[in-house]
C-alpha positions, 0 to 999 in steps of 0.5 A: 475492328477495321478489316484488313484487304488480304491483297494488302496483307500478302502484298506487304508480306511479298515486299518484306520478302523481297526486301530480305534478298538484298544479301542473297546471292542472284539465284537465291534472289531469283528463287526467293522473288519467285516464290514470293510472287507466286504466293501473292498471284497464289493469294489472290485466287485463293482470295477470289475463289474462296467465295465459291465455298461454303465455310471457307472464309476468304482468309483461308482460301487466300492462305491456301493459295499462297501456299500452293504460290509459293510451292512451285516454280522452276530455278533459274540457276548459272547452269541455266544461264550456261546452257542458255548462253551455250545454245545461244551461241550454237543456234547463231544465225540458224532461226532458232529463238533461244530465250529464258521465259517468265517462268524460268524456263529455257525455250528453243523455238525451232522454225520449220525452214531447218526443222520439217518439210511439210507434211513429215517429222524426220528432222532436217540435216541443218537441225542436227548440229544444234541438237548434237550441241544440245545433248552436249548441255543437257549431259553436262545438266542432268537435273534438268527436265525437258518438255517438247512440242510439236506444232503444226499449221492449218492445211490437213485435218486435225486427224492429220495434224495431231499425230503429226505434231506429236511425231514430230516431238518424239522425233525431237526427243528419240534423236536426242536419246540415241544421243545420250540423254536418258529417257526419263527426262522427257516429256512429249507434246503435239499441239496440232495447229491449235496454238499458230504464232502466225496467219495460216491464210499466208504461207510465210505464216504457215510456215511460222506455224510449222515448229517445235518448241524445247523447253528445259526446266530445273525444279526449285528445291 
């Protein structure tokens, strides 16, 4: 009997799944379609790596993969859309980006020009509006968890930039706790100049480098 290809198996399985969200409402098709993405790409690696382990034939590690595919993944819910219109709305004109990623999250990148001078993690006065704009939404959210990180450009060492990223983080996060959003909804992170979005041999580019990120998620339940 002629052998079906997984990926073609998983694939068919995807668009059947998509193919039943036509009645949903837009955030049961978000979910769905991410779910039903996520086993595909799950699929695809269990596929690829199941060579890799003696007595797991490639079936088994495809399903395996769906499975972990389909498990995870953040909802993009209308009190995302909400929050996002929100900072949107708040962030106008300021330099801060505000946009949803393809994972479902919404992400603040937060430039140093209003953020941090070099050298220091105690936030400027032109960030605190849009902070105090930002507990608003996340108090009127509490299901919603948030991650934030602290980057930095290339001058120092990394002895210097790693704290220095995280402090910025926390920095980020305790003014928003003395603000009202619980503690237990953070996550902190200091990235160092690791990951530059710019060049760092120019000062415009450092200055790009110089940032922190907020992300906000809601878990797909």
């Amino acid at each position: 009997m002629k052998k079906i290809p997984v990926a073609f198996t998983l694939i068919t399985l995807c668009a059947g799944s998509l193919s039943g969200c036509a009645n949903m409402s837009e955030t049961g098709r978000t979910t769905s379609t991410g779910a039903a993405i996520g086993a595909v790409a799950g699929g695809l690696i269990g596929a690829a790596t199941a060579g890799g382990h003696r007595g797991r034939s490639a079936a088994t590690g495809a399903a395996l993969g769906a499975a972990i595919g389909a498990g995870g993944g953040y909802l993009w819910s209308r009190h995302m859309q909400e929050q996002k219109a929100a900072m949107e709305q708040a962030a106008q004109g300021s330099g801060v980006s505000v946009t949803q990623t393809a994972d479902n999250q919404l992400r603040l990148e937060i430039p140093s020009d209003i953020s941090f001078d070099t050298g220091r993690y105690d936030i400027k006065p032109q960030l605190r509006p849009i902070l105090d704009r930002f507990v608003a939404t996340l108090n009127q959210h509490p299901v919603t968890h948030v991650t934030i990180i602290g980057h930095t450009d290339s001058t120092g060492s990394d002895a210097i930039n790693e704290p220095l990223s995280v402090n910025r983080a926390a920095a980020t996060r305790d003014y928003l706790v003395v603000r009202g959003v619980a503690m237990n909804r953070f996550a902190i992170d200091g990235r160092g100049s690791r990951e530059p979005i710019a060049d760092n041999a120019t000062a415009a580019g450092r200055a790009m480098n110089r940032r922190v990120e907020i992300f906000v998620a809601e878990a797909a339940r």
